[in-house]
C-alpha positions as CSV (number, residue, x, y, z in Angstrom):
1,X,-60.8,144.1,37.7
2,X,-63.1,143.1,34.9
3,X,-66.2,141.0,33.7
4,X,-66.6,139.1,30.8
5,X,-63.3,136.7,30.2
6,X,-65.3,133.4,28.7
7,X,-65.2,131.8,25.2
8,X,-67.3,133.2,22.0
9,X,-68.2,131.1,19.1
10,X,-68.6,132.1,15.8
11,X,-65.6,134.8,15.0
12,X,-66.1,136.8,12.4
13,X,-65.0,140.6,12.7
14,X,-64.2,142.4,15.5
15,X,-65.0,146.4,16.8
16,X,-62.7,148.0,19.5
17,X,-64.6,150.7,21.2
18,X,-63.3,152.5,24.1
19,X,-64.9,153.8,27.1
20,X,-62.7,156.3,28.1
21,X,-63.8,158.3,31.4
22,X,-61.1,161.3,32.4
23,X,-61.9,161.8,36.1
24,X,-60.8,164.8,37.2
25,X,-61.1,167.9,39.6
26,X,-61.3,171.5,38.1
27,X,-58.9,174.6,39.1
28,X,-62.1,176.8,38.6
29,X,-65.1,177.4,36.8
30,X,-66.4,174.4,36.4
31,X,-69.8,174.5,38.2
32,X,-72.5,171.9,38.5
33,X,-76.7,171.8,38.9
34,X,-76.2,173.1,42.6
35,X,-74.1,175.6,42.2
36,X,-71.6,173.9,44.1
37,X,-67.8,176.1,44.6
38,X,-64.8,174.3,42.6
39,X,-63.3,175.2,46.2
40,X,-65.6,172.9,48.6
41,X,-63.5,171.2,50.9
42,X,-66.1,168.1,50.4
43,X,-66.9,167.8,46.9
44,X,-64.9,168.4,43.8
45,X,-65.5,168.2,40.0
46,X,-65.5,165.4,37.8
47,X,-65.1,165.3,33.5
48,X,-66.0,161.9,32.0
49,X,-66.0,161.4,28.5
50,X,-66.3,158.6,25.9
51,X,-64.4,157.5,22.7
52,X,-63.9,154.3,20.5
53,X,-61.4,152.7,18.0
54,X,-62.5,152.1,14.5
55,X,-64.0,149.0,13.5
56,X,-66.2,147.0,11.5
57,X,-69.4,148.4,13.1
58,X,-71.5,150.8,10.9
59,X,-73.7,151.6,14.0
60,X,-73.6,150.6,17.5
61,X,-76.5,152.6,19.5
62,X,-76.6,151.7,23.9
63,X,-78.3,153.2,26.2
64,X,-75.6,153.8,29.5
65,X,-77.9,153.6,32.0
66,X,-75.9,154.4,35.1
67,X,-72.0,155.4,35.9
68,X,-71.1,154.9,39.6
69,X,-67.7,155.2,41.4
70,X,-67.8,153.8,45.3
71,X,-65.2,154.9,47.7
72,X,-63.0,153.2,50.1
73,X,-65.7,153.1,52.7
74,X,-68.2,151.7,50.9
75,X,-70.1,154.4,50.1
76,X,-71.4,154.5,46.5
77,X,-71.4,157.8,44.0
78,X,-73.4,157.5,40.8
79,X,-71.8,160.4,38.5
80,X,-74.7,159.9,35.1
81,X,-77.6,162.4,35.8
82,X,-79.8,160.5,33.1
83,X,-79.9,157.8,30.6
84,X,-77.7,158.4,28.1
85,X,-77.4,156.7,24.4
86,X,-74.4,156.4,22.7
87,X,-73.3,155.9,19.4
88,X,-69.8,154.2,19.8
89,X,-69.2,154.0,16.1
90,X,-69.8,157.8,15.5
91,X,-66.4,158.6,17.8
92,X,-63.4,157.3,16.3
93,X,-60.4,158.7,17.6
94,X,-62.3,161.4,19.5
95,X,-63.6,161.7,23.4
96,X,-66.7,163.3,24.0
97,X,-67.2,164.5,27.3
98,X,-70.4,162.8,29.1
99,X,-70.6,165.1,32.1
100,X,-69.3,167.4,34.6
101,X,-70.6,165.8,38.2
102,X,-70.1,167.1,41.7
103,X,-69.3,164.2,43.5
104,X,-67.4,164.1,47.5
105,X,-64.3,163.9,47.7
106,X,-61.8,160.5,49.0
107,X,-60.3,157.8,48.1
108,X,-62.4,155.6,44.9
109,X,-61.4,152.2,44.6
110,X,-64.6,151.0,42.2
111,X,-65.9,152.0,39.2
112,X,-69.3,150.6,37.7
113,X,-70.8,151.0,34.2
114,X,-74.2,149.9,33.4
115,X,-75.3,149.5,29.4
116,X,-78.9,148.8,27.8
117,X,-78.9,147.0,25.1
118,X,-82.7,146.8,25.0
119,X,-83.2,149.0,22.3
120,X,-79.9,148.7,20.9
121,X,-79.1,149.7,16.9
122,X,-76.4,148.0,15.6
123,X,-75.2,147.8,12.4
124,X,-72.1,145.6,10.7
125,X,-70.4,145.4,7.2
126,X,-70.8,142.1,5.5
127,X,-68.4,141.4,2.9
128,X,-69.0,143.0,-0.1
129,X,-69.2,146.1,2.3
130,X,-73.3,146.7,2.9
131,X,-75.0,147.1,6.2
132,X,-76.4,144.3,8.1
133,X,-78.7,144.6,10.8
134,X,-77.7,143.0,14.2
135,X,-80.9,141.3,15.0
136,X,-79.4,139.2,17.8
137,X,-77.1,140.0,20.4
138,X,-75.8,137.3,23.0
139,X,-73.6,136.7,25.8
140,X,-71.7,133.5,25.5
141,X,-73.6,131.3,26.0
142,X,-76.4,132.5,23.5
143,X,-78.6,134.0,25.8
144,X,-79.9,137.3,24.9
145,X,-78.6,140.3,26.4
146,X,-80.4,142.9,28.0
147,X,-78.4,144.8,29.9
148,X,-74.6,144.1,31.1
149,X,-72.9,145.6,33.9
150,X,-69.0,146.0,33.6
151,X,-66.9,146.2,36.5
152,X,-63.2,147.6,37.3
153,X,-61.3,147.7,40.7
154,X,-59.1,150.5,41.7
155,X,-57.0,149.2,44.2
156,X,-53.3,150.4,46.1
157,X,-51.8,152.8,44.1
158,X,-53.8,152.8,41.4
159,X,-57.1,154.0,43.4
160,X,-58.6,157.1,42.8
161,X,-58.2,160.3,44.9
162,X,-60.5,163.1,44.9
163,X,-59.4,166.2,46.8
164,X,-59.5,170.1,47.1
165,X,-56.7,171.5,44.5
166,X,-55.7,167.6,43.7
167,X,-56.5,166.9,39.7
168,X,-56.7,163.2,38.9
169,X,-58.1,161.4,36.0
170,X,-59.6,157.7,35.8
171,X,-59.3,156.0,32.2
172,X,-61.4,153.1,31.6
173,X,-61.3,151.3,28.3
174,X,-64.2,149.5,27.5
175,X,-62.1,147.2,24.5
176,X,-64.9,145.3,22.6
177,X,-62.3,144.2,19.9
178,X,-60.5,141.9,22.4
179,X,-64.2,140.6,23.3
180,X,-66.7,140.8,20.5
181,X,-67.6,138.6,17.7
182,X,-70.0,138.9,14.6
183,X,-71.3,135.8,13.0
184,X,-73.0,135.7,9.8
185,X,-75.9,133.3,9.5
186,X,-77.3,133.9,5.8
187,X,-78.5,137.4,5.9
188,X,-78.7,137.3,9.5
189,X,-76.2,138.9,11.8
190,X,-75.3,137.9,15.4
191,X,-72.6,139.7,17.8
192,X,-71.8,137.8,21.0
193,X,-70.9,140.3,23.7
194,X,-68.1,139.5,26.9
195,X,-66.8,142.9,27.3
196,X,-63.2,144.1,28.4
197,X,-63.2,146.8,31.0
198,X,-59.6,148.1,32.2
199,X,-58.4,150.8,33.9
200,X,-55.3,153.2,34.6
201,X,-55.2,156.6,37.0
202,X,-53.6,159.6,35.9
203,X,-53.1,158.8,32.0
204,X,-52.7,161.6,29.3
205,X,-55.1,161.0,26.5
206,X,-53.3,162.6,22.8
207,X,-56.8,162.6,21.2
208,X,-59.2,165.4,20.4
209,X,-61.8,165.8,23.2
210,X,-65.0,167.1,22.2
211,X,-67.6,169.7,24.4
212,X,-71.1,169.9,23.2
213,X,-73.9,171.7,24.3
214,X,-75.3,175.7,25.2
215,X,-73.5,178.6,25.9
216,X,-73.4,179.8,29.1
217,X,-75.3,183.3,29.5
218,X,-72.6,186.5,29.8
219,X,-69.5,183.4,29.8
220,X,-67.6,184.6,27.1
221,X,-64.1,186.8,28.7
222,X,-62.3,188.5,26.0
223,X,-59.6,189.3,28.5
224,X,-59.2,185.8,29.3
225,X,-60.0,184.6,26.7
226,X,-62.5,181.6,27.5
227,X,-66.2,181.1,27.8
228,X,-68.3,178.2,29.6
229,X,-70.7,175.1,27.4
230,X,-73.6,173.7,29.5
231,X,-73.1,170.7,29.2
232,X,-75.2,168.5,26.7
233,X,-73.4,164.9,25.4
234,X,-73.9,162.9,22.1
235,X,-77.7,163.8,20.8
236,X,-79.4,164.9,24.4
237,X,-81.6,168.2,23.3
238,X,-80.0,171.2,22.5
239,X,-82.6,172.7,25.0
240,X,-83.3,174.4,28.3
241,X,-80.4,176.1,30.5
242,X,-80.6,173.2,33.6
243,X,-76.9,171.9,34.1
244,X,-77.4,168.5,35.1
245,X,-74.3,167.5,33.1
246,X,-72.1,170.3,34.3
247,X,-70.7,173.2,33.0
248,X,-67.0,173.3,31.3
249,X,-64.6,176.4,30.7
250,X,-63.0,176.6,27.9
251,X,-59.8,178.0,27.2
252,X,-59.0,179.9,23.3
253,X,-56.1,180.9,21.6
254,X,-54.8,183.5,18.7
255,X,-55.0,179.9,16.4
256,X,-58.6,178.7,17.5
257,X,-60.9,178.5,14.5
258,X,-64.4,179.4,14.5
259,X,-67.3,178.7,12.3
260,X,-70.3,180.5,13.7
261,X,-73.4,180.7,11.6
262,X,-71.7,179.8,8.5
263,X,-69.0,181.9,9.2
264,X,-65.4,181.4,9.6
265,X,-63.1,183.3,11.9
266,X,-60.0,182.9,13.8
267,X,-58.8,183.8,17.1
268,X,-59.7,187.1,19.0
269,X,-62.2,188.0,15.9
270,X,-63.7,184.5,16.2
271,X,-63.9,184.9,20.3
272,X,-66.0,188.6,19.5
273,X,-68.1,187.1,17.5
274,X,-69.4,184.8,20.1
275,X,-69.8,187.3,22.7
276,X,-72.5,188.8,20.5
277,X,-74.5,185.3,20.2
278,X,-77.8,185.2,22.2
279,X,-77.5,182.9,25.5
280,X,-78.0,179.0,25.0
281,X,-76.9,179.0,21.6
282,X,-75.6,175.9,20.5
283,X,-72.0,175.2,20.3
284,X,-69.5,172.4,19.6
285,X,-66.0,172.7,20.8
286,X,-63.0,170.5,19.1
287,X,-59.6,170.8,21.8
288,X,-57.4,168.9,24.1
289,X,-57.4,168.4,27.6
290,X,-54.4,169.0,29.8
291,X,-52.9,168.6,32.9
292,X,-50.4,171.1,35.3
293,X,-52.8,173.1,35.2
294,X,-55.5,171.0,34.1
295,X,-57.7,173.2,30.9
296,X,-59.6,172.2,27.9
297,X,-58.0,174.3,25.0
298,X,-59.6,174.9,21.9
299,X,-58.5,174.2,18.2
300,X,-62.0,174.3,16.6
301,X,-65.6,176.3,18.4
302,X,-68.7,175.6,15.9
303,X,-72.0,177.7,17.0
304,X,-75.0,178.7,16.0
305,X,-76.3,177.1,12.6
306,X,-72.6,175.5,12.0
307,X,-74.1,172.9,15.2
308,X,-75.8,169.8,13.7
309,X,-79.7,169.7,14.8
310,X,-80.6,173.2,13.8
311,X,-82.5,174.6,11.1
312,X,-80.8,172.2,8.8
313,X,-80.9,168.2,7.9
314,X,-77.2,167.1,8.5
315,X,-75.6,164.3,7.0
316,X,-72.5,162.9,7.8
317,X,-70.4,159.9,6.1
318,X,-67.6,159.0,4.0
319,X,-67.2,160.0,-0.1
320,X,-66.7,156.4,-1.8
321,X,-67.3,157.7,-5.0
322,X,-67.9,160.8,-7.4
323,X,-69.6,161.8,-10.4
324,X,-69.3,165.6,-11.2
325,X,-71.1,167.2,-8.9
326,X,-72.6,164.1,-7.3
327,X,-70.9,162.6,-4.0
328,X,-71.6,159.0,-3.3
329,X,-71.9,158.4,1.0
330,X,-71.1,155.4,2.6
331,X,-72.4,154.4,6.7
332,X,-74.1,158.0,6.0
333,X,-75.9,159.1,9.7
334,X,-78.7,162.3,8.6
335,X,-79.8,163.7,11.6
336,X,-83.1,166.1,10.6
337,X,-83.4,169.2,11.6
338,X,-84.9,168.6,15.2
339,X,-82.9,166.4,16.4
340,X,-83.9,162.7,15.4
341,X,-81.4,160.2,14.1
342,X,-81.6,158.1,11.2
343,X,-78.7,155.5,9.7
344,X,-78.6,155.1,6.1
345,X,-75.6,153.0,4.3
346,X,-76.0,154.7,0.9
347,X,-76.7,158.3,0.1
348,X,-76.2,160.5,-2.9
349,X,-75.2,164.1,-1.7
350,X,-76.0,166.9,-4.5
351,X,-73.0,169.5,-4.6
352,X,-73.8,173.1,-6.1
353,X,-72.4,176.5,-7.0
354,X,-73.7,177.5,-3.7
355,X,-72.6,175.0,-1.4
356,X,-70.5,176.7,1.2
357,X,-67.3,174.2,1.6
358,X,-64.8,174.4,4.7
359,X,-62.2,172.5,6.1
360,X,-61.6,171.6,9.6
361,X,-59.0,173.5,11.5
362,X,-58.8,176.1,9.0
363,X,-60.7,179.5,9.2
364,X,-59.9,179.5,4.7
365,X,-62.9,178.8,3.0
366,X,-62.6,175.9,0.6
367,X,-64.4,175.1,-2.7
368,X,-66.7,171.7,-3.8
369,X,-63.7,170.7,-6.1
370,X,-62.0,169.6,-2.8
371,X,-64.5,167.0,-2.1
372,X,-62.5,164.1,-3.4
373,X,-63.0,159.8,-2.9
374,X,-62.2,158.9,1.0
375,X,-63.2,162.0,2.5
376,X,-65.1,162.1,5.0
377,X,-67.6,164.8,5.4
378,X,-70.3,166.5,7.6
379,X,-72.8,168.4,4.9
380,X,-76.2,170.6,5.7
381,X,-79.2,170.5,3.4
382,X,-82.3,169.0,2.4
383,X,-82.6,165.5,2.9
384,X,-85.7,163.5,1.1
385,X,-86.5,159.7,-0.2
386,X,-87.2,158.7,-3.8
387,X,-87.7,155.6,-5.1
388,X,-86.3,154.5,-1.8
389,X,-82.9,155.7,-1.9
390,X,-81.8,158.2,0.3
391,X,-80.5,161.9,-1.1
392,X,-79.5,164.6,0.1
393,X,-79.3,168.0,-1.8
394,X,-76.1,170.4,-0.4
395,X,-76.8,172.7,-3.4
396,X,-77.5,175.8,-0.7
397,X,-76.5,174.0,2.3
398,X,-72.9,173.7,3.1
399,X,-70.0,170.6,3.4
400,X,-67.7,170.7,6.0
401,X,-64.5,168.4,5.0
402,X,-63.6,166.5,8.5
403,X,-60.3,164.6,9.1
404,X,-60.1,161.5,7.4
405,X,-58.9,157.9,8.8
406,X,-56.2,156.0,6.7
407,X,-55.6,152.2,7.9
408,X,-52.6,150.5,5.7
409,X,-48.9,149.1,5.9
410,X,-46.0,151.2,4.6
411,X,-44.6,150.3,0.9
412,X,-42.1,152.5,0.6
413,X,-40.8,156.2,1.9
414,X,-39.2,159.2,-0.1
415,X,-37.4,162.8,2.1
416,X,-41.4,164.3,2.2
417,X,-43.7,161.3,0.7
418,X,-44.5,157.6,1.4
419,X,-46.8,155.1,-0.4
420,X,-49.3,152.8,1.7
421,X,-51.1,149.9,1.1
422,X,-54.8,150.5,2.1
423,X,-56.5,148.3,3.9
424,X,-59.7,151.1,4.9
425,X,-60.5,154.5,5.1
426,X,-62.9,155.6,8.1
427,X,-62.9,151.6,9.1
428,X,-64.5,150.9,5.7
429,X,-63.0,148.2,3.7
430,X,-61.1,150.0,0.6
431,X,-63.1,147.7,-2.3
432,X,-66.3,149.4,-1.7
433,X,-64.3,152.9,-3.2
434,X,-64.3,153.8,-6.6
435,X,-61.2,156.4,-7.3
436,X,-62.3,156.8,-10.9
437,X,-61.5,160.8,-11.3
438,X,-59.6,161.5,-8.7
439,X,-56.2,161.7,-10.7
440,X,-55.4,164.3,-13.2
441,X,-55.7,161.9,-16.0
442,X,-56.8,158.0,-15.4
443,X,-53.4,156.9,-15.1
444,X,-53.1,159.0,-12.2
445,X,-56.4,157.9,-10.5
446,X,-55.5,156.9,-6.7
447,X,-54.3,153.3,-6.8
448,X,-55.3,151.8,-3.1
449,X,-52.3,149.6,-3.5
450,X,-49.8,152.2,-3.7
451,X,-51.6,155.2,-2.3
452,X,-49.4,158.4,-2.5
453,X,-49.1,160.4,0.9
454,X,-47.8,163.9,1.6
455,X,-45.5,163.7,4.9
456,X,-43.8,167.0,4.2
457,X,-44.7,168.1,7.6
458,X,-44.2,165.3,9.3
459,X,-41.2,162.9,10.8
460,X,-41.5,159.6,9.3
461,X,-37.8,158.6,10.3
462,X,-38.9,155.3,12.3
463,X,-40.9,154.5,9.1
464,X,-39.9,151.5,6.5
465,X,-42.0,149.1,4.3
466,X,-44.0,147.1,6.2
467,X,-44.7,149.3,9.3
468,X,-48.3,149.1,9.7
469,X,-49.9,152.9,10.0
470,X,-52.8,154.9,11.3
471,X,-52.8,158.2,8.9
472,X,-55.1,161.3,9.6
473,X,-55.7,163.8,7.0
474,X,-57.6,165.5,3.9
475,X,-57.7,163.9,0.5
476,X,-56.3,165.7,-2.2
477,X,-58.8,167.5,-4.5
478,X,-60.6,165.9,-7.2
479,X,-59.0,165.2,-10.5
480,X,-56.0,166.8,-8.7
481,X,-54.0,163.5,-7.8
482,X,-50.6,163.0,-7.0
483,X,-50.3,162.9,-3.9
484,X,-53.3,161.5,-3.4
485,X,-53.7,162.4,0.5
486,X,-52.2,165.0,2.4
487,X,-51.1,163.1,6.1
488,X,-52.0,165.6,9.4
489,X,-50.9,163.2,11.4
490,X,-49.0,159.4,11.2
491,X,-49.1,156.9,13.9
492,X,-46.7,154.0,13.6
493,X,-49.4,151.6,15.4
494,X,-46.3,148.9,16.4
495,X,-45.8,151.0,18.8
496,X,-49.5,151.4,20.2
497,X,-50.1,149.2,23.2
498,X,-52.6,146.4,22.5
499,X,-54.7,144.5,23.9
500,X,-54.2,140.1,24.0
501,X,-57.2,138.2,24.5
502,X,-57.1,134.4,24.9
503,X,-59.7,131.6,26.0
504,X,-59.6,128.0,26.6
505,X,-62.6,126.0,26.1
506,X,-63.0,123.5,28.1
507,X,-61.0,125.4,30.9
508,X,-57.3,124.0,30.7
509,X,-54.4,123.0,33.2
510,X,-51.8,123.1,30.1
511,X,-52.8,126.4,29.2
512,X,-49.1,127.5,30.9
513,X,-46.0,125.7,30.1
514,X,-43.5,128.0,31.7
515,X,-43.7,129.9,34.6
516,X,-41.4,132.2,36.4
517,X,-41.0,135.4,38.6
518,X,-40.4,136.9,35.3
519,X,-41.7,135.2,32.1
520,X,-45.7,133.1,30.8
521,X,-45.3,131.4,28.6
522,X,-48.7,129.8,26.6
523,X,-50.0,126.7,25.2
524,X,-52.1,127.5,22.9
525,X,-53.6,123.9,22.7
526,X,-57.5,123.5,23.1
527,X,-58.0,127.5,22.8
528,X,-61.4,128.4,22.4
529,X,-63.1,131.4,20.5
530,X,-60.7,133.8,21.2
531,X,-56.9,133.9,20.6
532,X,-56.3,137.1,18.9
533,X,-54.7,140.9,19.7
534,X,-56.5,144.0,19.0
535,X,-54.0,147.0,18.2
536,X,-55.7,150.5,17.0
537,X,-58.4,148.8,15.6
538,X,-56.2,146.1,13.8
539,X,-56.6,141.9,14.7
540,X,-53.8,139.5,15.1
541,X,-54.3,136.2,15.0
542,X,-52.0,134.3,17.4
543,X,-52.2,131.5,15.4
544,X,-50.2,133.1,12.7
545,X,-47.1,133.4,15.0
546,X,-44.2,131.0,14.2
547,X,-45.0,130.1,18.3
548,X,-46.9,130.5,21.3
549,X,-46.7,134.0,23.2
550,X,-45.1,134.8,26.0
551,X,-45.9,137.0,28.8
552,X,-43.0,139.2,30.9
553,X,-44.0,142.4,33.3
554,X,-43.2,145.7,31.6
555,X,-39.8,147.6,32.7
556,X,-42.4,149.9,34.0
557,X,-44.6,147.7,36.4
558,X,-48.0,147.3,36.1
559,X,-51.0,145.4,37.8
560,X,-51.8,142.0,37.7
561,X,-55.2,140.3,38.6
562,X,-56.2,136.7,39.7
563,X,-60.2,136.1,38.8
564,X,-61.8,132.8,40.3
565,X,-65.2,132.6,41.2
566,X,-66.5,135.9,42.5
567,X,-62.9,136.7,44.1
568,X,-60.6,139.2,42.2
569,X,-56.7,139.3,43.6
570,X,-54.7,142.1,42.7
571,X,-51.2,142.0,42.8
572,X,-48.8,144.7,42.3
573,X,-45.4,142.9,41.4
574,X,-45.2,140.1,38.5
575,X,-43.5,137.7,41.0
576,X,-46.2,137.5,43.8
577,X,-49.0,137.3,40.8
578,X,-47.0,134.1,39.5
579,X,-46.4,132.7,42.9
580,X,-50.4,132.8,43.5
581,X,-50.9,131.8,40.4
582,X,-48.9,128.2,40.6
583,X,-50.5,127.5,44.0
584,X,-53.8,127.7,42.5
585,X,-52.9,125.6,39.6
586,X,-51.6,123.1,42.2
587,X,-54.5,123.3,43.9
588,X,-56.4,122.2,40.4
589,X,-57.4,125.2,39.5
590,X,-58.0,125.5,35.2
591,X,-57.2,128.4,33.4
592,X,-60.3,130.0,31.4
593,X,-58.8,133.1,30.1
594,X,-56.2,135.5,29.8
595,X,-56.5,139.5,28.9
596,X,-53.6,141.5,29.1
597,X,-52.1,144.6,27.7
598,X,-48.7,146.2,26.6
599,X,-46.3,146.5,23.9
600,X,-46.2,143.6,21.9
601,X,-43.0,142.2,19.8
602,X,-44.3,140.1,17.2
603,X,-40.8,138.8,16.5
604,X,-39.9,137.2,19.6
605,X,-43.4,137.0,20.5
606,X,-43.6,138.5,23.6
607,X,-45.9,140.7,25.2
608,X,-44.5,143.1,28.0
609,X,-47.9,143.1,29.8
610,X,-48.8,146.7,31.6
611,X,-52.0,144.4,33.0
612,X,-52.7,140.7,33.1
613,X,-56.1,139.8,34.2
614,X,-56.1,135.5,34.5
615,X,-59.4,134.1,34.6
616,X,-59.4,130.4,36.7
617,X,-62.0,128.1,37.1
């Protein structure tokens, strides 16, 4: 099912990145370079997007160089129309959709991703928070990597069917926490790469999917109230009207918010507004993707100059400190006004009577006294270099205030409130913030250690001290704290499935003491670089456990692989995977590596394991 299962040396930090691709075919609408019919009784429609997890990576910049799916017959469909880089760092808890292919349809049972990391950028926090430079980048066993091809088998029940007014989606999740390491060598910084690639068909995604690129000429129905975007992913060129990445409709509704030009508007208004802008203007579009019937539905549509890579520098980051009117950046990205890219750690933002403030998902207009410590921003202006630090003057540009990432555990919980204990905001460590100001008075500054969240809105009943949490928000104005954050959304991350990743090095005949048709159990004994679980961007060590893990199939079932060699076994019931499994061992097989994922119970510990891939030697 997957590549990449060996020992790294060297641990460090970890990233978890995702490569989510949602694989599916379109009602109607949806057309591609050809001008192909939704309807074709041989070809149908596929979305494929990409997302990440936070992490400890400022930047990570690959080219994917090719995206292929190959059917049950052997014949092969490559669904990427060009070269594509990705930032994986830039998309935290977002999907952006890649492309809209026309590709046959039948029965898929192999994906294949291909990534460059020739002309990689990639950027980690040390630890007093400042960017280092990758300037080495390794597979296991220290050779430099060029490029890496990840591959994932879609097999029985789990293959992939494409078919006239059949939608299906293909999730692959390309987990670089459960397989990356960064290792510090003086000022030098080295990331070893094995990557995880796993897969599930037919899995809801509750994130926000993102559609960027041109408006389609004479798309926009106020009757229907959609429009179609041509297709244009991450930083490709804002230019021309080919669709060789697709076309997507997109659906609105009387709460969809628009900023166009500058301008903020909401529902039908917001939907006229765009029906007067010229053809191929640029647009970004923040909604969800759903299923029975399959649509992409709008919360958010930015066009015009509101789109990043217009007539403006943009510059987007997180505040990690203020001084009046002067915002301190943190893992700032500028992108100039034509399109080029540029990271810079540490940039001062100017603020001014005439900076234009809004606030994502609202159509209200907002104010510069908003702009408080943690949050994190997108800003238009005037970028420039003195003395060689970077700044950036918003005086009559504009900030847009984006949702903010809270990482912490729960210390305690009132009816509509709860305090947290930070551990980072956007993936940044918390000691690299300074909330001086942010409280009405200085006893009242934000104290990361017991940081004050709104809930009113929210149901925190499965909530108590201790529960680690994944908040989404706005921070609360400056010099306006308590409450010092005002929570959108709270995830209870005990509950988010995770992701175990263990090696043995050398290879090891102990590495499973128990074994039955329902229960592994591990011996951790001569583990090599890896023995950890990555949960929404969070490490456990399995070390720290009072005991080894055990393994047990989930009351749902899942898929279980055996890897020796260049052979991959799939098994779709626990007990024929651990009947294989001992005559291998018997045989003197040596287990090299596990990767599974589930729900874990750090109590017991046991993981109940959705997919166990078991890599022999």
């Amino acid at each position: 099912m997957v590549n990449g299962m060996k020992g790294i040396s060297g641990f460090l930090s970890f990233l978890t990145v995702f490569l989510t691709s949602f694989i599916f075919m379109s009602f109607a609408g949806c057309s591609s370079d050809s001008g192909s019919s939704m309807n074709s009784q041989t070809q149908s429609n596929l979305v494929i997007g990409i997302t990440d997890d936070e992490g400890d990576f400022l930047a990570y910049s690959v080219d994917v160089l090719s995206l292929t799916l190959t059917k049950k017959n052997g014949a092969v469909v490559e669904v990427l129309p060009v070269k594509t880089r990705v930032d994986f760092a830039q998309y935290t808890d977002m999907t952006e959709f890649l492309t809209a292919a026309t590709v046959p349809t039948g029965e898929y049972v192999s994906a294949k991703v291909t990534l460059d990391y020739s002309s990689a950028d990639i950027q980690v926090e040390d630890e007093s928070g400042q960017a280092v430079q990758v300037d080495s980048i390794v597979d296991e066993n220290g050779n430099p990597i060029k490029t890496l091809t990840l591959d994932v088998s879609l097999e029985s029940h789990d293959s992939l069917i494409i078919a006239p007014g059949i939608p299906a989606s293909l999730n692959l999740d390309f987990d670089l926490a459960a397989s990356n390491s960064v290792r510090f060598s003086g000022s030098r910084a080295v990331v070893t790469v094995t990557p995880v690639l796993l897969a599930k068909v037919n899995v809801d995604i509750p994130e926000i999917h993102r559609v960027r690129g041109l408006l389609e000429r004479g798309s926009v129905d106020l009757s229907t109230g959609s429009f179609k975007v041509i297709v244009r992913p991450f930083i490709h060129a804002m230019t021309g009207s080919d669709k060789k990445f697709g076309v997507l409709d997109i659906n609105t509704t009387s709460t969809t918010v628009y900023q166009i030009d500058g301008v903020s508007y909401q529902g039908n208004a917001g939907l006229e507004k765009l029906a007067t802008m010229p053809a191929y203007t640029a647009i970004i579009v923040m909604g969800s993707l759903t299923h029975s019937p399959l649509r992409i539905e709008a919360q958010e549509v930015y066009a015009g100059s509101s789109v990043p890579g217009g007539q403006h520098d943009v510059l987007w980051g997180t505040v990690i400190k203020r001084n009046t009117d002067t915002l301190f950046i943190k893992g700032g990205t500028l992108m100039r006004a034509g399109g080029s890219i540029v990271f810079n750690d540490t940039v001062t933002v100017q603020l001014g009577d005439n900076t234009k403030v809004s606030k994502q998902l609202s159509a209200t207009m907002a104010s510069i006294t908003d702009i408080s410590v943690g949050q994190r921003i997108l800003a238009f202006g005037s970028a420039s270099t003195d003395s060689g630090k970077e700044t950036f003057d918003a005086g009559n540009g504009a900030v847009r205030m984006m949702l903010s990432t809270l990482r912490g555990t729960v210390v305690s919980k009132g009816s509509n409130s709860m305090v947290v204990d930070l551990q980072a905001i956007d993936g940044r460590r918390i000691s690299i913030f300074d909330f001086t100001g942010t409280g009405i008075d200085s006893a009242h500054d934000a104290d990361p250690d017991n940081y004050e969240i709104d809930t009113s809105a929210l149901d925190t009943t499965d909530l108590k001290a201790g529960t680690p949490v994944r908040i989404r928000g706005f921070v609360t104005p400056f010099g306006q704290a308590p409450e010092d954050f005002e929570a959108r959304t709270v995830v209870n991350v005990t509950h988010v499935p995770v992701v175990m990743h263990v090696t043995w090095n050398p290879a090891s005949t102990q590495a499973i003491v128990v074994m039955s048709p329902a229960l592994l159990s591990l011996d951790l004994t001569g583990e090599g670089m890896f023995h950890h679980i990555s949960r929404s961007g969070a490490v456990t060590d399995l070390d720290t456990l009072a005991q080894s893990p055990s393994l047990v199939p989930a009351p749902s079932g899942g898929l279980f692989f055996i890897s020796q060699g260049s052979a991959i076994q799939l098994f779709t019931t626990f007990g024929g995977f651990v009947i294989a499994l001992d005559t291998r061992l018997i045989g003197g097989a040596a287990v090299n590596g596990l990767i599974a994922t589930g729900d874990f119970h750090e109590d017991s510990p046991v993981l109940e394991a959705t997919s166990i891939i078991l890599n022999l030697k």
